[in-house]
PDB file of N, CA, C and O in Angstrom:
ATOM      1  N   UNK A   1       0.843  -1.195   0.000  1.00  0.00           N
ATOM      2  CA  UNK A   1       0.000   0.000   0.000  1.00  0.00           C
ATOM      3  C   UNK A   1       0.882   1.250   0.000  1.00  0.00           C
ATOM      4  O   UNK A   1       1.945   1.205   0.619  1.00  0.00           O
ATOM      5  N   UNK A   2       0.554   2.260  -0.588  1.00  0.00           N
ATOM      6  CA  UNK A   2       1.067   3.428  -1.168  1.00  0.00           C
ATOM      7  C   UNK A   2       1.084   4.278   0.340  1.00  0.00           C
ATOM      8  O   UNK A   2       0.074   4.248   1.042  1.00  0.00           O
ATOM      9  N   UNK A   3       2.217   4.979   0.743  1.00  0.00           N
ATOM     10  CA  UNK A   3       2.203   5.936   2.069  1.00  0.00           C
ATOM     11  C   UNK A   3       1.408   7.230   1.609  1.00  0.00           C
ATOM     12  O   UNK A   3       1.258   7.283   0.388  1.00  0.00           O
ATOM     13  N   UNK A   4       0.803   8.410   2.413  1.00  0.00           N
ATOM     14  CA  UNK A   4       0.007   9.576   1.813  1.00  0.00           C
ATOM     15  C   UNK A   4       1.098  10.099   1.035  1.00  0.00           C
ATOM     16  O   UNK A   4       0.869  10.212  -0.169  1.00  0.00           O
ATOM     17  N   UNK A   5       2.686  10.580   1.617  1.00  0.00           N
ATOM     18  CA  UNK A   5       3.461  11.040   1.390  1.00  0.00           C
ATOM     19  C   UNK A   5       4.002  10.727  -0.427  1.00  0.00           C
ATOM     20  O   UNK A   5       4.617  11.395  -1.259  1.00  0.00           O
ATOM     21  N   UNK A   6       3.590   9.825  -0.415  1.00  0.00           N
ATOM     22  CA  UNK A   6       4.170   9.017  -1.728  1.00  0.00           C
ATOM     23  C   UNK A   6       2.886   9.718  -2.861  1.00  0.00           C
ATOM     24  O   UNK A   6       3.030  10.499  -3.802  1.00  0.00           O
ATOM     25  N   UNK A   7       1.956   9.230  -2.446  1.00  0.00           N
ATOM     26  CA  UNK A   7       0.258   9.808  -2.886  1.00  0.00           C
ATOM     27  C   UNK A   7       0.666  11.125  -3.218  1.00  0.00           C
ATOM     28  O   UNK A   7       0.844  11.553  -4.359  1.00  0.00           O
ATOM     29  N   UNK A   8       0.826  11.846  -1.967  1.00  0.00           N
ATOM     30  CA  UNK A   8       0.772  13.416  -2.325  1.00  0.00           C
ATOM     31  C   UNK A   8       2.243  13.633  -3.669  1.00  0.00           C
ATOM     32  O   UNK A   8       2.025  14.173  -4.754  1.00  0.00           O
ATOM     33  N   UNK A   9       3.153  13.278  -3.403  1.00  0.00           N
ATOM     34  CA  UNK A   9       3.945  14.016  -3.952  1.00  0.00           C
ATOM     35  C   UNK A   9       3.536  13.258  -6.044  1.00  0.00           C
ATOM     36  O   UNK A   9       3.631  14.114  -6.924  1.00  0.00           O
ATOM     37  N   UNK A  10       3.319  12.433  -6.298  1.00  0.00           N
ATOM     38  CA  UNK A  10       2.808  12.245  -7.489  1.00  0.00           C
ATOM     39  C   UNK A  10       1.619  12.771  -7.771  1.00  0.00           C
ATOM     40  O   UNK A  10       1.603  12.829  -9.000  1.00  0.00           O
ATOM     41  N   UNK A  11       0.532  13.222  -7.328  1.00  0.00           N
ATOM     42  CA  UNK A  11      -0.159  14.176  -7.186  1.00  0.00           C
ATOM     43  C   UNK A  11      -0.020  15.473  -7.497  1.00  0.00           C
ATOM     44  O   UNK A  11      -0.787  16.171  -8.160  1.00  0.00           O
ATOM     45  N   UNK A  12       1.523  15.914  -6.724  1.00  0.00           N
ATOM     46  CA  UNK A  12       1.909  17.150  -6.925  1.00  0.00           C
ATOM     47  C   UNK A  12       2.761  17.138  -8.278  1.00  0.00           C
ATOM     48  O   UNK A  12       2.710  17.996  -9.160  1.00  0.00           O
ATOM     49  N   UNK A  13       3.388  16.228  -8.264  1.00  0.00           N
ATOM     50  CA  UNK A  13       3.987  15.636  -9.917  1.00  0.00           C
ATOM     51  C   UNK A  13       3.107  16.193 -11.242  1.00  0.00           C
ATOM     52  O   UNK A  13       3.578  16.811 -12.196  1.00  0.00           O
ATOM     53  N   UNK A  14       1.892  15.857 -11.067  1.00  0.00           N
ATOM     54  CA  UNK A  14       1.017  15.632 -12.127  1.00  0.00           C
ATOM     55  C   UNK A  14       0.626  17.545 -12.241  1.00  0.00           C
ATOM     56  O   UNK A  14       0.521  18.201 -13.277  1.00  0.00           O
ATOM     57  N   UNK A  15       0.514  17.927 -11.123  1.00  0.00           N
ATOM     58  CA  UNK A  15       0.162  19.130 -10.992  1.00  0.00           C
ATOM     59  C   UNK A  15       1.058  19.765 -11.852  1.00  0.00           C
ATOM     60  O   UNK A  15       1.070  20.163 -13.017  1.00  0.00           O
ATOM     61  N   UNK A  16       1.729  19.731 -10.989  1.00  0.00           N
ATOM     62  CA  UNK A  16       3.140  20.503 -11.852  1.00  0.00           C
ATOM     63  C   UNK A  16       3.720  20.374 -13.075  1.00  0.00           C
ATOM     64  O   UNK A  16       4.460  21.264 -13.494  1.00  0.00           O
ATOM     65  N   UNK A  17       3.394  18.986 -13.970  1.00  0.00           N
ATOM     66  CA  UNK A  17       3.416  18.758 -15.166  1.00  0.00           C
ATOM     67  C   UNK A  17       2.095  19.642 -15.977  1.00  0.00           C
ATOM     68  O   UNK A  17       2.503  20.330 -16.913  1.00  0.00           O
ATOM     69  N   UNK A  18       0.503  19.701 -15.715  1.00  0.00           N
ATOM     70  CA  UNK A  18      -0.113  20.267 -16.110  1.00  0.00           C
ATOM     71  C   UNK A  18       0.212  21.708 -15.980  1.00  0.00           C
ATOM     72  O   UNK A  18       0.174  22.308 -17.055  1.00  0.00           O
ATOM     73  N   UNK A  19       0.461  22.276 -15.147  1.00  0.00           N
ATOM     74  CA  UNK A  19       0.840  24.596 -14.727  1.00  0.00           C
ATOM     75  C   UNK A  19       1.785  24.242 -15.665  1.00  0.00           C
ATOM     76  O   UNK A  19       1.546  25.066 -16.548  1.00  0.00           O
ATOM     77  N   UNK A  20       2.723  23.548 -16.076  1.00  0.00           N
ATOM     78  CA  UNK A  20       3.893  23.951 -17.229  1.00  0.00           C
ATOM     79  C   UNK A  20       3.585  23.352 -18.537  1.00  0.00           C
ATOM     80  O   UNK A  20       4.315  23.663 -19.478  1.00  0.00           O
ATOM     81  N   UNK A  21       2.578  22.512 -18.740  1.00  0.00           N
ATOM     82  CA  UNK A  21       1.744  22.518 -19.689  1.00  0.00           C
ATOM     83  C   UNK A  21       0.906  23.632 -20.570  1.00  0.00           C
ATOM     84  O   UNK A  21       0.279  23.457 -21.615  1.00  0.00           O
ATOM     85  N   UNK A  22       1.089  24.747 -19.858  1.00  0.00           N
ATOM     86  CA  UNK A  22      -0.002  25.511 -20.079  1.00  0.00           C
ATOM     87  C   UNK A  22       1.583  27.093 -19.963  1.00  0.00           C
ATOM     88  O   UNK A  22       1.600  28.311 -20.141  1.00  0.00           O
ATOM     89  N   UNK A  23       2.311  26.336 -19.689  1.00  0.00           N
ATOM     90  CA  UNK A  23       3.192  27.620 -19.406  1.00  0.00           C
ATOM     91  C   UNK A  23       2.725  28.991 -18.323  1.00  0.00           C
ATOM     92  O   UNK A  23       2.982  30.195 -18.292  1.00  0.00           O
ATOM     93  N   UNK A  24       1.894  28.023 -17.486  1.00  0.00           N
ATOM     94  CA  UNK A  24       1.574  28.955 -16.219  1.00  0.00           C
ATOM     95  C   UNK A  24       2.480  29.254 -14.910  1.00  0.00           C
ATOM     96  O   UNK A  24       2.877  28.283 -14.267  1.00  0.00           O
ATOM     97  N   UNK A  25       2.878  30.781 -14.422  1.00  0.00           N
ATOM     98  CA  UNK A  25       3.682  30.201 -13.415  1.00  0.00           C
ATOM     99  C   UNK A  25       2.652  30.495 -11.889  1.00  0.00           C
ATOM    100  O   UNK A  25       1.554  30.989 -11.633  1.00  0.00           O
ATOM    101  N   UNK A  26       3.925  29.774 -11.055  1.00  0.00           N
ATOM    102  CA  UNK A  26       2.716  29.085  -9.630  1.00  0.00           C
ATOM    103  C   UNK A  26       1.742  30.577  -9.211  1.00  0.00           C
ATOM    104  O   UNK A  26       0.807  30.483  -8.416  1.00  0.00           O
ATOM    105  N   UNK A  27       2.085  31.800  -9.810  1.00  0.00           N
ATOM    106  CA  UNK A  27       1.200  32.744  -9.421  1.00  0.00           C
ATOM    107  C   UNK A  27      -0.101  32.657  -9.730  1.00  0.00           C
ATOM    108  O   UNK A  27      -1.161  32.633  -9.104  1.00  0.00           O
ATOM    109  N   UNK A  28       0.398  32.596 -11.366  1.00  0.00           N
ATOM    110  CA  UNK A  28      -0.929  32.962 -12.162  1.00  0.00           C
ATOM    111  C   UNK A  28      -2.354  31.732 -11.918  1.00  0.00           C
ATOM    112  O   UNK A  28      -3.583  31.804 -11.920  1.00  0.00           O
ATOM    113  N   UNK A  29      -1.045  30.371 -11.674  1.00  0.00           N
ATOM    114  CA  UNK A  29      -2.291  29.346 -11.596  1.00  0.00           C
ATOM    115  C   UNK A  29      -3.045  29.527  -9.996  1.00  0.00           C
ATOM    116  O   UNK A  29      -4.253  29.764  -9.965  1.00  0.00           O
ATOM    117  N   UNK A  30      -2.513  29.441  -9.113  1.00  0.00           N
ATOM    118  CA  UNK A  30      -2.814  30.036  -7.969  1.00  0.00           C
ATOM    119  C   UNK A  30      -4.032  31.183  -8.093  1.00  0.00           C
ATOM    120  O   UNK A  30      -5.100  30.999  -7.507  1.00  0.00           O
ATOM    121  N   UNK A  31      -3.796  32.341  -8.874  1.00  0.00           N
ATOM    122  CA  UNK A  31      -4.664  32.884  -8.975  1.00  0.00           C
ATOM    123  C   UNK A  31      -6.461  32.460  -9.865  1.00  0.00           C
ATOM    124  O   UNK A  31      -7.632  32.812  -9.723  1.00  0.00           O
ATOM    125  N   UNK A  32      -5.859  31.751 -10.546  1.00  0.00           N
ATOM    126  CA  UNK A  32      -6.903  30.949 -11.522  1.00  0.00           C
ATOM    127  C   UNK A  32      -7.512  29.494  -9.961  1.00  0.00           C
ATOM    128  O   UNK A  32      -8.724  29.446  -9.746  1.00  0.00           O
ATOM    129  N   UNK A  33      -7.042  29.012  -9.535  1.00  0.00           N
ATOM    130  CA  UNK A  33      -7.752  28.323  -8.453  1.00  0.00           C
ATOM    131  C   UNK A  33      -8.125  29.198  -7.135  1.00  0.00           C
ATOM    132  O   UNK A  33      -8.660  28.469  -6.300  1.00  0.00           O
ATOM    133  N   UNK A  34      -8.025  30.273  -6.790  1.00  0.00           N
ATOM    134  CA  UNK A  34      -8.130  31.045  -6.047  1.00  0.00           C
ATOM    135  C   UNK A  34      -7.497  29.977  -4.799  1.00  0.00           C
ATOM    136  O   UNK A  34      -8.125  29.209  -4.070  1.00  0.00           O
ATOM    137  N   UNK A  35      -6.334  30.194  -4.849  1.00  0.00           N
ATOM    138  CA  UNK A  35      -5.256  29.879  -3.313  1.00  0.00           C
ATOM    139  C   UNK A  35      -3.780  30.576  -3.491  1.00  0.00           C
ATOM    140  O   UNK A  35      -3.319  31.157  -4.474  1.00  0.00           O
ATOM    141  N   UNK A  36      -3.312  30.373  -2.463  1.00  0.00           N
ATOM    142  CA  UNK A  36      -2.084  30.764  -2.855  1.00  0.00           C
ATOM    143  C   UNK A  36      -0.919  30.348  -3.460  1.00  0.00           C
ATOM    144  O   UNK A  36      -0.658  29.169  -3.703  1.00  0.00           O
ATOM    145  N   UNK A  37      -0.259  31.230  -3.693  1.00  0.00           N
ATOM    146  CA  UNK A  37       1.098  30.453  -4.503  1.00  0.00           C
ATOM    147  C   UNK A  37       1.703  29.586  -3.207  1.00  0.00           C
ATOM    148  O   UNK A  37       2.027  28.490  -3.664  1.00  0.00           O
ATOM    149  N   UNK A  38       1.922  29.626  -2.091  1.00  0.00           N
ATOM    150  CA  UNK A  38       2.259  28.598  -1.094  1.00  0.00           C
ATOM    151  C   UNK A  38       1.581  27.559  -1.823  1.00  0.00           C
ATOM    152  O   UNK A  38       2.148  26.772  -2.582  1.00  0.00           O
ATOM    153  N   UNK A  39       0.216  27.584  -1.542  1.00  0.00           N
ATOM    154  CA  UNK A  39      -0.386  26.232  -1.530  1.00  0.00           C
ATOM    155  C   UNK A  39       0.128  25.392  -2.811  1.00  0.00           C
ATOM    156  O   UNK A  39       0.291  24.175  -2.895  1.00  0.00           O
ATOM    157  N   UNK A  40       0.344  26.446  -3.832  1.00  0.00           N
ATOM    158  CA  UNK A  40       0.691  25.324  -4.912  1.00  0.00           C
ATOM    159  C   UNK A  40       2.124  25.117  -5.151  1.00  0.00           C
ATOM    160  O   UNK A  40       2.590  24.402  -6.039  1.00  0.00           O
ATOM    161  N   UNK A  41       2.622  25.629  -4.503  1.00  0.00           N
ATOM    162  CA  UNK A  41       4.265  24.768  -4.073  1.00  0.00           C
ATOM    163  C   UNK A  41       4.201  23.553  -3.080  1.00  0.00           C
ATOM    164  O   UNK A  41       4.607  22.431  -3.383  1.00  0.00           O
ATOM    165  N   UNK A  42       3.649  23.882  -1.859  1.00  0.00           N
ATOM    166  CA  UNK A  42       3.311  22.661  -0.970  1.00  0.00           C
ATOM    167  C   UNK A  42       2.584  21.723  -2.171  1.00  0.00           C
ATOM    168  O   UNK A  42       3.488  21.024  -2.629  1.00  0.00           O
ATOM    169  N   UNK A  43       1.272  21.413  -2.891  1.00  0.00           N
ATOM    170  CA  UNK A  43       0.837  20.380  -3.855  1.00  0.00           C
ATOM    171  C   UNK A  43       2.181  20.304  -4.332  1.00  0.00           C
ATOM    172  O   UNK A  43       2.671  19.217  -4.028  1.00  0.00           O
ATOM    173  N   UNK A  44       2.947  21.026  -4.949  1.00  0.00           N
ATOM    174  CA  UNK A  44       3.591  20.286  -5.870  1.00  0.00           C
ATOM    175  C   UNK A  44       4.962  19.562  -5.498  1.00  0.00           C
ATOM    176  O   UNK A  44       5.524  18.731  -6.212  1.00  0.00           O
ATOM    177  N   UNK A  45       5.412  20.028  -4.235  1.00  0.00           N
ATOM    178  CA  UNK A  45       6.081  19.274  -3.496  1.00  0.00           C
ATOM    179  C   UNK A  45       5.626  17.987  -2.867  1.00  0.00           C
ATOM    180  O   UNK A  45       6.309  17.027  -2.510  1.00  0.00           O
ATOM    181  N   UNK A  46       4.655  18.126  -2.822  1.00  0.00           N
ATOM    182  CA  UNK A  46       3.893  16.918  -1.878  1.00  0.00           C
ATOM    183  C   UNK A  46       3.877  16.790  -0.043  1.00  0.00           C
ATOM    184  O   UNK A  46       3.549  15.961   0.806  1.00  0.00           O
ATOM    185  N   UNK A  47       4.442  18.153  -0.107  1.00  0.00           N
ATOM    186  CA  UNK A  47       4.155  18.389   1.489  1.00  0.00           C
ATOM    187  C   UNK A  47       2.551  18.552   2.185  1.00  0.00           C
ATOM    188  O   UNK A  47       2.309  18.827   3.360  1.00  0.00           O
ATOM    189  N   UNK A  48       1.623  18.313   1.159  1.00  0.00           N
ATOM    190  CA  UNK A  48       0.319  18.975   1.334  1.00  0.00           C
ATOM    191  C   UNK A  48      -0.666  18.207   0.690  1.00  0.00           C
ATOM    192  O   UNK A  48      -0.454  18.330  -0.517  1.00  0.00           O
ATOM    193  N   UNK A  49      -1.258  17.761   0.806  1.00  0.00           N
ATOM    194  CA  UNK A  49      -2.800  17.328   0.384  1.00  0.00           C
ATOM    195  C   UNK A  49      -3.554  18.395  -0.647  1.00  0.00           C
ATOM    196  O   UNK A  49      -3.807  19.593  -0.527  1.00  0.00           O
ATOM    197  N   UNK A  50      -3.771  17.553  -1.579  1.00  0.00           N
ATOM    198  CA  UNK A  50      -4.649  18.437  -2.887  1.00  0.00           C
ATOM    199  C   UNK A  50      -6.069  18.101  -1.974  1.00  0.00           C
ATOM    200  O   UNK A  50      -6.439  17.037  -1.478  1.00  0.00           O
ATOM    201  N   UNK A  51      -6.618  19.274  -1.964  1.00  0.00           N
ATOM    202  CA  UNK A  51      -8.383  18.756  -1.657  1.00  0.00           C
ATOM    203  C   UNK A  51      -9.088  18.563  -2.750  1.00  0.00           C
ATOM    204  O   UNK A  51      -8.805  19.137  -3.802  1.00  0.00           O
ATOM    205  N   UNK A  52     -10.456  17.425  -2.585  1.00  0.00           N
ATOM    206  CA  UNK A  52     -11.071  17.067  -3.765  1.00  0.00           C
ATOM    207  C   UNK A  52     -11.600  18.340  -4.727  1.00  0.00           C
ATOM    208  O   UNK A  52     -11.566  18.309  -5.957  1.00  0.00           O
ATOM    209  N   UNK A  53     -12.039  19.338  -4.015  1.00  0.00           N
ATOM    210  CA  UNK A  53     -12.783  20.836  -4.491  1.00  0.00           C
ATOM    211  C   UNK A  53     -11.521  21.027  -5.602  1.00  0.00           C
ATOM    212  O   UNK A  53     -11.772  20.920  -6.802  1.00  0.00           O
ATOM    213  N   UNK A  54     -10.307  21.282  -5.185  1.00  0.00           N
ATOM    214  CA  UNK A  54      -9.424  21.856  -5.899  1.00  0.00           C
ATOM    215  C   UNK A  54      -9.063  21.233  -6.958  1.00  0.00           C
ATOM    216  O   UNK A  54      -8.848  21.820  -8.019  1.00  0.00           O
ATOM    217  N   UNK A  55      -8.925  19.644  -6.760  1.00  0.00           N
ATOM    218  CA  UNK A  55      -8.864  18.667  -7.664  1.00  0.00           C
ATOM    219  C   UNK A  55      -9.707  18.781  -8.952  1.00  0.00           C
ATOM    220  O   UNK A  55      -9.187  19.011 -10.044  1.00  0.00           O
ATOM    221  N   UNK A  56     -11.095  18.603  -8.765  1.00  0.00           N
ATOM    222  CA  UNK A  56     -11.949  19.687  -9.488  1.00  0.00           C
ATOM    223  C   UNK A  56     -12.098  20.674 -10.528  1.00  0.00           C
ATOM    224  O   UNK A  56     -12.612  20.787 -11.641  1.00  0.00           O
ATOM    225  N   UNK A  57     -11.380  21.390  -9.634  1.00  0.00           N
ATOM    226  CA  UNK A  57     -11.173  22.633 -10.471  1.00  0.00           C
ATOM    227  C   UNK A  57     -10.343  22.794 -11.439  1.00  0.00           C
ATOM    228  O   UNK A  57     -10.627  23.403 -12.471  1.00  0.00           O
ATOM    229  N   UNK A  58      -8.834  22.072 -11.111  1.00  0.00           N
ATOM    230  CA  UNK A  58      -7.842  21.756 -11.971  1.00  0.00           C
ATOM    231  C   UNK A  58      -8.350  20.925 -13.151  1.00  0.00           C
ATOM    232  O   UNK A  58      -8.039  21.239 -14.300  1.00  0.00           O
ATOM    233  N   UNK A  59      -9.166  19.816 -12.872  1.00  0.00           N
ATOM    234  CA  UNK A  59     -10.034  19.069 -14.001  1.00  0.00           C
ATOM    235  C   UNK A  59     -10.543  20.126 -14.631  1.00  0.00           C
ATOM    236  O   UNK A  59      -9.941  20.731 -15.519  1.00  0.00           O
ATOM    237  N   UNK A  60     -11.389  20.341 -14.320  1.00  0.00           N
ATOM    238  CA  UNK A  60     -11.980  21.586 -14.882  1.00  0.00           C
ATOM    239  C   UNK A  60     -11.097  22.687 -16.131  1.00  0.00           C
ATOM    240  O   UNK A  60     -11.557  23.002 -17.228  1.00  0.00           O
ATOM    241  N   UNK A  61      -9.874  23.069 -15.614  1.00  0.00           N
ATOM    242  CA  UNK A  61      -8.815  24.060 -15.765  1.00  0.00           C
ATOM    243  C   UNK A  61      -8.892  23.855 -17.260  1.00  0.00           C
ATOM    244  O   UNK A  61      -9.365  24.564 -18.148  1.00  0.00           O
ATOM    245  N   UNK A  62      -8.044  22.194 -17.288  1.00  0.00           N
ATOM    246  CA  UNK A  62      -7.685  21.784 -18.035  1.00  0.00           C
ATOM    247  C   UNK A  62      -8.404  21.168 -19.021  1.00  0.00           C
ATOM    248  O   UNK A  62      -8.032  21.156 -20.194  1.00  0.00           O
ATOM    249  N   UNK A  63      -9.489  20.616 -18.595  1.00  0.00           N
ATOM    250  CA  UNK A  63     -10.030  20.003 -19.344  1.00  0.00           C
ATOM    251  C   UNK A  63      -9.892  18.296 -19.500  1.00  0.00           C
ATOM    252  O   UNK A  63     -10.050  17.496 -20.422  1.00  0.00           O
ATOM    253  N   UNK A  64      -9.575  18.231 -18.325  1.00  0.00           N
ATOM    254  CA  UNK A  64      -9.395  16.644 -17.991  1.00  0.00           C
ATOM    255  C   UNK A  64     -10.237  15.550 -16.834  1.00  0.00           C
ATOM    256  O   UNK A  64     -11.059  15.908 -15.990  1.00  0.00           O
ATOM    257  N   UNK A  65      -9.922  14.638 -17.003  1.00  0.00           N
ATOM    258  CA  UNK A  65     -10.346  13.672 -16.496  1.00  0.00           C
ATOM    259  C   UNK A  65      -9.814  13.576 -14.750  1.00  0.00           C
ATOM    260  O   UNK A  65      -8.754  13.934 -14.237  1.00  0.00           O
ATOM    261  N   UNK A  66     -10.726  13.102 -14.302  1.00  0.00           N
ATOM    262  CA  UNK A  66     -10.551  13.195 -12.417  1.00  0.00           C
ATOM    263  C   UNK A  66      -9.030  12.097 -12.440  1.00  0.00           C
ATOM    264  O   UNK A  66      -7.962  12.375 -11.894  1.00  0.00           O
ATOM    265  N   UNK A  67      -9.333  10.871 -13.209  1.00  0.00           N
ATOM    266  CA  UNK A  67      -9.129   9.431 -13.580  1.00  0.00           C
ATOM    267  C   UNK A  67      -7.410   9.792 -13.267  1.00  0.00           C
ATOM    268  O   UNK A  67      -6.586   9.143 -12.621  1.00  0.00           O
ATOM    269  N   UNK A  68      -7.276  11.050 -13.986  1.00  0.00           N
ATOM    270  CA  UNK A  68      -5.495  11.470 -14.040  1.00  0.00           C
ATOM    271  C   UNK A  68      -5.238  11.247 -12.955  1.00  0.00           C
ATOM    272  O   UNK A  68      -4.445  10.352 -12.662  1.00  0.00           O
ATOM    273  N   UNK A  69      -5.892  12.065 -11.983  1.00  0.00           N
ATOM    274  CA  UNK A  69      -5.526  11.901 -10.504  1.00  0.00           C
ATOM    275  C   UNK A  69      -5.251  10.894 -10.011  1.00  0.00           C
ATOM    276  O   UNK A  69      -4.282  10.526  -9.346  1.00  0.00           O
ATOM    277  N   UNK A  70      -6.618  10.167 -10.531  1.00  0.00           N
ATOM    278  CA  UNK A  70      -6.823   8.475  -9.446  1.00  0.00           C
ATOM    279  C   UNK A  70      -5.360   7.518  -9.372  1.00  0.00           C
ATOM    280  O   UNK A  70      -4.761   6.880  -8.507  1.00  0.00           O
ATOM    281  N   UNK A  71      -5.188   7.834 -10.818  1.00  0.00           N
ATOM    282  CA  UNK A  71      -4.275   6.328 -11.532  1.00  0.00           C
ATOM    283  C   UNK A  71      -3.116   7.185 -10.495  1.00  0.00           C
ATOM    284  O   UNK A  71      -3.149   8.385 -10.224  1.00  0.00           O
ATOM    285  N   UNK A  72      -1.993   6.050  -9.974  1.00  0.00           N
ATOM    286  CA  UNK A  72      -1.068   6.238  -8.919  1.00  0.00           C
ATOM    287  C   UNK A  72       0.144   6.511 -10.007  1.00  0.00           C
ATOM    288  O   UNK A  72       1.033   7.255  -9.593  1.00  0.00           O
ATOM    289  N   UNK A  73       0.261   6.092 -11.104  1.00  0.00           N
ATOM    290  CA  UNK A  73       1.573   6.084 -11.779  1.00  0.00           C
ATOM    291  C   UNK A  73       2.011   7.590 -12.230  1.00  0.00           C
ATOM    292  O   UNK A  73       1.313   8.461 -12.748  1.00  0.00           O
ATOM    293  N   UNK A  74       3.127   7.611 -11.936  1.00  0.00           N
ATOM    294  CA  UNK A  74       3.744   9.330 -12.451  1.00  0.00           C
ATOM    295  C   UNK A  74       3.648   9.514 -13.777  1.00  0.00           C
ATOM    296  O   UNK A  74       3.502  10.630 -14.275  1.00  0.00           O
ATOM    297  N   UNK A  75       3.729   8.336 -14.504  1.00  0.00           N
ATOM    298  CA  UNK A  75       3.474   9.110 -16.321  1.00  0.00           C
ATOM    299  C   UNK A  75       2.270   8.918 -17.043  1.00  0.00           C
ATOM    300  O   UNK A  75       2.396   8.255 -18.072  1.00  0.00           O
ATOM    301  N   UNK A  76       1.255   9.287 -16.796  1.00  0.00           N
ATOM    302  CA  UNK A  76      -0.252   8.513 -17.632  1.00  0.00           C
ATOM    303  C   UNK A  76      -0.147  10.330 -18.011  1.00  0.00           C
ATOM    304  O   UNK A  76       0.294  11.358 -17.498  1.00  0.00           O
ATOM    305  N   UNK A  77      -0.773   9.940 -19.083  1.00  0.00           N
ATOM    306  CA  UNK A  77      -0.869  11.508 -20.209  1.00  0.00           C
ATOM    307  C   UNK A  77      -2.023  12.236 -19.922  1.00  0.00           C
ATOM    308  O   UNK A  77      -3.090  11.628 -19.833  1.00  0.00           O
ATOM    309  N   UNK A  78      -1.964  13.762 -19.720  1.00  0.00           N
ATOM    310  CA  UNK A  78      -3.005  14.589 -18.879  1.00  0.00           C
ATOM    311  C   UNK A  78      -3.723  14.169 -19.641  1.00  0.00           C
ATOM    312  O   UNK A  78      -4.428  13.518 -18.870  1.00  0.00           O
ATOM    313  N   UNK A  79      -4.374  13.913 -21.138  1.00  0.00           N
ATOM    314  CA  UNK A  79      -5.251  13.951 -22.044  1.00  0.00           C
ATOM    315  C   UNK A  79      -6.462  12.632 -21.833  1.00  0.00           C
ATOM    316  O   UNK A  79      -7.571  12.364 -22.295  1.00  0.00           O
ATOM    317  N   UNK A  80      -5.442  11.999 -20.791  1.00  0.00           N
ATOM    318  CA  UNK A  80      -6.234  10.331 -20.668  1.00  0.00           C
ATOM    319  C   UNK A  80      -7.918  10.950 -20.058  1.00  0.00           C
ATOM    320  O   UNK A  80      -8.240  11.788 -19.216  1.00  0.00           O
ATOM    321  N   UNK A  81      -8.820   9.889 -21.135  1.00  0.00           N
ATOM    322  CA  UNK A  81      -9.997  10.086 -20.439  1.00  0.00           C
ATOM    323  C   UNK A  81     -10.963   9.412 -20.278  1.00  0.00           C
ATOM    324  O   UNK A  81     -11.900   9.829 -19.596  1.00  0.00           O
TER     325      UNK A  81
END
């Protein structure tokens, strides 16, 4: 079984592959999820828990599938749906 720590930081992986997908930096996306640029350094470090709301929204952002999230592996393609 997968530790949270492990969870979060591929999580934050994926994050951080999508904001430079888009050539966003941690401000602007921050500002587009309404949190702070902390928060999206902690996600993308994996010091921090993505909440489902935010999760969401990033789906949303992008135009993707929750599914990205779910799957545990670091390389499945944002586009998967």
């Amino acid at each position: 079984m997968m530790k949270k720590e492990d969870e979060n930081k591929i999580i934050g992986d994926k994050i951080y592959r999508l904001r430079i997908s888009r050539n966003y930096d941690r401000m602007t996306f921050a500002e587009l999820l309404k949190v702070s640029e902390r928060t999206i350094r902690r996600w993308e470090t994996g010091k921090s828990k993505v909440r489902e709301s935010n999760i969401l929204k990033i789906c949303l952002l992008f135009n993707i599938s929750i599914a990205y999230f779910i799957k545990k592996e670091k390389g499945n393609d944002i586009h998967d749906k």
